[in-house]
C-alpha positions as CSV (number, residue, x, y, z in Angstrom):
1,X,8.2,-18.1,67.7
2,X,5.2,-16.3,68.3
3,X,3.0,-15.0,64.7
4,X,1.2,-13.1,66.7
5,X,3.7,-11.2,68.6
6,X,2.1,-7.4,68.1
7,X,5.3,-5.2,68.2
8,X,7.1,-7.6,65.9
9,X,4.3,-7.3,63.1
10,X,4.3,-3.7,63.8
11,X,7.7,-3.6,62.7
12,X,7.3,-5.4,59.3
13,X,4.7,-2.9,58.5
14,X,7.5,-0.1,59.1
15,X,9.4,-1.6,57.1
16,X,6.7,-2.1,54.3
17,X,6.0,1.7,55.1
18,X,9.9,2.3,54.5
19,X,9.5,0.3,51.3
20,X,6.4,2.6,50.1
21,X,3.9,-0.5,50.3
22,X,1.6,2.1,51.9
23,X,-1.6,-0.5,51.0
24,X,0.1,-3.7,52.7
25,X,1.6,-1.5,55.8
26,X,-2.1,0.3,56.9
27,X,-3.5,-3.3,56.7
28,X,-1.2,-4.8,58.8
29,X,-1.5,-2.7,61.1
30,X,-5.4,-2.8,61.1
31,X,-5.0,-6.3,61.6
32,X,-2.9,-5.7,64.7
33,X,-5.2,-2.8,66.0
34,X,-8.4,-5.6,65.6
35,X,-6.3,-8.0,68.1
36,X,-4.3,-5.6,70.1
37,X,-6.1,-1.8,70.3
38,X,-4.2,-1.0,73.4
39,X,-0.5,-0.8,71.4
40,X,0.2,2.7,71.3
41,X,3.1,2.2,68.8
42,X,0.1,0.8,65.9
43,X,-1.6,3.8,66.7
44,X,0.7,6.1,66.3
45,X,2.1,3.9,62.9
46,X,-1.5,4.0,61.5
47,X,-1.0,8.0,61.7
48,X,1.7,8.3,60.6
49,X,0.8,6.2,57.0
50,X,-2.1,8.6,56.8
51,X,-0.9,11.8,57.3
52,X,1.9,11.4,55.1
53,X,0.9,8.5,52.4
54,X,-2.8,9.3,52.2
55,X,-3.0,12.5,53.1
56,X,-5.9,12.0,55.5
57,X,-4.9,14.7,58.2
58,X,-8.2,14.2,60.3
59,X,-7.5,10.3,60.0
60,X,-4.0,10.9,61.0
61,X,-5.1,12.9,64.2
62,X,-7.8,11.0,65.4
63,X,-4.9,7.9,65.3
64,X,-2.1,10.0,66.9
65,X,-4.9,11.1,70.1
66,X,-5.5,7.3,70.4
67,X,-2.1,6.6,70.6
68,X,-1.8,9.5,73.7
69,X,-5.2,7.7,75.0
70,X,-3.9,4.4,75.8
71,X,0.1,6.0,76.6
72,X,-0.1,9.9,78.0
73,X,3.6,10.3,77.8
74,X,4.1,8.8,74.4
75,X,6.4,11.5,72.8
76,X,6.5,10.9,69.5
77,X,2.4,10.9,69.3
78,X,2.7,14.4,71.1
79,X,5.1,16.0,68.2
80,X,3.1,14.4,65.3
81,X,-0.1,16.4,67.2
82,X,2.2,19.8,67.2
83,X,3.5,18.9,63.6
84,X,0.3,18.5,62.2
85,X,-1.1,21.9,64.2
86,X,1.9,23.9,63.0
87,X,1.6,23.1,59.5
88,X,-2.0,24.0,59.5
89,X,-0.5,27.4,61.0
90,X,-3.0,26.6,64.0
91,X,-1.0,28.2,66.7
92,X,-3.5,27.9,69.3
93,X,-3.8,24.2,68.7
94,X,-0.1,23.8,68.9
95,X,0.3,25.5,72.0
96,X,-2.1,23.3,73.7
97,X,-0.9,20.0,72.4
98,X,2.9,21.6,73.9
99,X,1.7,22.4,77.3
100,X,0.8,19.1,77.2
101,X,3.7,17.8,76.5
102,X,5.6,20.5,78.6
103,X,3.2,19.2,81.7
104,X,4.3,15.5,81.4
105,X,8.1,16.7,80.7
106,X,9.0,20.1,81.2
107,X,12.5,19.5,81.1
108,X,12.5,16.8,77.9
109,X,14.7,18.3,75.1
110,X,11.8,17.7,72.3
111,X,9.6,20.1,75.1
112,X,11.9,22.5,74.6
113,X,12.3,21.9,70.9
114,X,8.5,22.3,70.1
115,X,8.6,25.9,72.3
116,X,11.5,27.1,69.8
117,X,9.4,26.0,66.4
118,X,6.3,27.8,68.1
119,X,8.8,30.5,68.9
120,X,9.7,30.5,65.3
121,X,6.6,30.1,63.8
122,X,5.1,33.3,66.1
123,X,8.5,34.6,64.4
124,X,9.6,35.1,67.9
125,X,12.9,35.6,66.8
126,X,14.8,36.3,70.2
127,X,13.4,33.5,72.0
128,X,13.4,30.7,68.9
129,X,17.2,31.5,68.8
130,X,17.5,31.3,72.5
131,X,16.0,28.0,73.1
132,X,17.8,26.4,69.7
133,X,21.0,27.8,71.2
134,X,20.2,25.2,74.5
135,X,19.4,22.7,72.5
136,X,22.7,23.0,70.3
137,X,24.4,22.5,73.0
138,X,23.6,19.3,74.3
139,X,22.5,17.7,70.7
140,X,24.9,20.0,68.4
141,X,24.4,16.8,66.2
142,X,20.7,16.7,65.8
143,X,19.6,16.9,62.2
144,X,16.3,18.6,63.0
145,X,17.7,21.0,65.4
146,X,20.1,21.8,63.1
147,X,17.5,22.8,60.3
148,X,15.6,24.8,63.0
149,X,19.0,26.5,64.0
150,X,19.5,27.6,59.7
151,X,15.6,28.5,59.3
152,X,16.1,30.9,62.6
153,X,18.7,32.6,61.6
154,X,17.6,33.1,58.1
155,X,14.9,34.4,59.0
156,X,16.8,36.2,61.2
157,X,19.3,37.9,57.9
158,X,21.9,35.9,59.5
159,X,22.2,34.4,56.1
160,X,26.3,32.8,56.3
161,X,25.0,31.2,60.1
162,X,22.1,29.3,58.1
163,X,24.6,28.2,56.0
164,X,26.7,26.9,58.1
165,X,23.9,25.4,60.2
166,X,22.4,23.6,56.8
167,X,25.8,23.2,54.9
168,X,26.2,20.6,58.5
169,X,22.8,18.8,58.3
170,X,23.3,17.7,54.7
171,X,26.8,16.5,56.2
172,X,25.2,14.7,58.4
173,X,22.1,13.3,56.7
174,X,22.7,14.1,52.9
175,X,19.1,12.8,52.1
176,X,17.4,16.2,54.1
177,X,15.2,17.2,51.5
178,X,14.0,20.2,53.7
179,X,17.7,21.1,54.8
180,X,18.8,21.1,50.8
181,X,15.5,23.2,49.7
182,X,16.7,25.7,52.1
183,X,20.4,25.8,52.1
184,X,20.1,26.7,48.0
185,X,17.1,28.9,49.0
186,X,20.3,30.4,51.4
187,X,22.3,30.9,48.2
188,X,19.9,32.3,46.4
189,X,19.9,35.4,49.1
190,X,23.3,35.4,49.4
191,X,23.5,35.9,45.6
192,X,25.3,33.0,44.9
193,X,22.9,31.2,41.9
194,X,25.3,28.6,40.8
195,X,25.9,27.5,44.0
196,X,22.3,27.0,44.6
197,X,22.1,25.2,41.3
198,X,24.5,23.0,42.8
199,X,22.8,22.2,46.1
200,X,19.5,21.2,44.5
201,X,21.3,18.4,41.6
202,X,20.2,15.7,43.9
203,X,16.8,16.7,44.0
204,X,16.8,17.1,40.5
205,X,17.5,14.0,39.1
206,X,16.7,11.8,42.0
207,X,13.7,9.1,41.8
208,X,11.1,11.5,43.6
209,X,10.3,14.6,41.8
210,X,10.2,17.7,43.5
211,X,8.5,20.6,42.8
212,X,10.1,23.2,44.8
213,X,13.9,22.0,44.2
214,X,12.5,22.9,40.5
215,X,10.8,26.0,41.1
216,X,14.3,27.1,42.6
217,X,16.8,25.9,40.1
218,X,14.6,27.8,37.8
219,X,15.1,30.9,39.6
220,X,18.6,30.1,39.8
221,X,19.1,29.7,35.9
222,X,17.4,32.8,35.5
223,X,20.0,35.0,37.4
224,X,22.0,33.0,35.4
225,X,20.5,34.4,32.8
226,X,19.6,31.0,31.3
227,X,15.7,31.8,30.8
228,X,15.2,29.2,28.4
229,X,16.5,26.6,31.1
230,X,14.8,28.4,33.8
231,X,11.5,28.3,31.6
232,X,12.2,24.1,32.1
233,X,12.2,24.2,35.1
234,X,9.3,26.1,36.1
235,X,7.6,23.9,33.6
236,X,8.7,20.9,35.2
237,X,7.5,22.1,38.5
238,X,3.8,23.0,37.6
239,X,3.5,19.8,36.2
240,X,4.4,18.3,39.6
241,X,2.2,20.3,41.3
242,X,-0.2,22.1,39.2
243,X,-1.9,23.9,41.8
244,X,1.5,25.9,42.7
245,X,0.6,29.5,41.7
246,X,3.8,31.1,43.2
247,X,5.6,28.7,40.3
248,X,2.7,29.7,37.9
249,X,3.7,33.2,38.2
250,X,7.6,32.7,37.8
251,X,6.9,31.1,35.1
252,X,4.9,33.7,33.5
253,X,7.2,36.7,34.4
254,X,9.8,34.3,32.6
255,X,8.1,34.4,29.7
């Protein structure tokens, strides 16, 4: 009806993005951008393809600030912004992107979600706990709460309440590759190897290799006392990510 309808083709290249056409998504949405630079939701599309399939974090930024330019109270352009900050462990940065946020919204449950991960990430304990306890109560559904609820408390030595807060994520959402890392990592403390081994067989054999499901099924086979499998493992996991020297070193106390 119309071929030129903006958040239609904006769409398509989400769905290219789902599809892993990274090349074919970013250059629709160029092509949108060079028509329409005022829709936020390109913007913040364009970001996201960079961040996460090209690795471009400065790219990704830049994209994710233009987004906020043309639409201040954009949400999802303010959390990418905090993400981004957070990884880099730039706690300053994140706290200034969330008063941001917390300015246009103070009461918006991703506000309050963003204080507990800087809460966490300040290891704040009391107060990371706190807020995740509001927010479990009026989303005690929510996949990422959910995760921040198990990292909190097992960070925390609550090690049986991450469990439970995991074990119910991958209920949810089975495909949580952060939730399963973490709920075997769980296992591991609790001293329950095989269980761990478990947890991680998804990540294991699925499509997308992943270095850190390996790194832990090898230390899981070795309080098995499988080394030789354990060995594979580690093995496996270099070669995904050959700059991992925590796996490096496993694999050399291994041998």
């Amino acid at each position: 009806a119309a071929p030129d309808f903006g958040p239609a083709q904006i769409l398509n290249a989400r769905i290219l993005a789902g599809q892993r056409d990274f090349d074919a998504s970013l250059a629709l949405v160029e092509k949108v951008l060079s028509r329409e630079p005022s829709l936020y939701e390109a913007w913040h599309l364009k970001g996201e393809i960079l961040a996460l399939a090209k690795n471009d974090i400065t790219g990704a930024e830049t994209a994710f600030k233009k987004a906020l330019e043309v639409e201040r109270s954009y949400v999802p352009a303010h959390l990418a912004l905090i993400g981004i900050r957070l990884r880099a462990r730039d706690i300053p940065g994140a706290k200034i992107q969330a008063d941001a946020l917390r300015a246009l919204m103070p009461k918006h449950p991703q506000t309050i979600f963003v204080d507990a991960q800087v809460a966490f990430t300040e290891r704040d304990l009391p107060k990371a706990r706190d807020l995740v306890q509001v927010l479990l109560k009026a989303a005690p559904n929510h996949t990422g709460v959910l995760q921040l609820a198990g990292a909190v408390e097992g960070q925390a030595g609550s090690l049986v309440l991450a469990e439970t807060y995991f074990s119910k994520a991958l209920q949810i959402a089975p495909e949580l590759p952060l939730a399963r890392r973490n709920l075997a990592q769980t296992y591991l403390r609790l001293g329950q190897p095989a269980k761990a081994l478990e947890t991680l067989q998804p990540m294991l054999t699925g499509s997308v290799a992943d270095s850190d499901a390996h790194a832990l099924a090898g230390e899981a086979k070795l309080r098995l006392g499988d080394a030789v499998a354990a060995t594979a493992h580690f093995a496996q996991a270099v070669k995904i990510r050959p700059d991992n020297l925590r796996v490096r070193t496993a694999m050399a106390l291994t041998h």
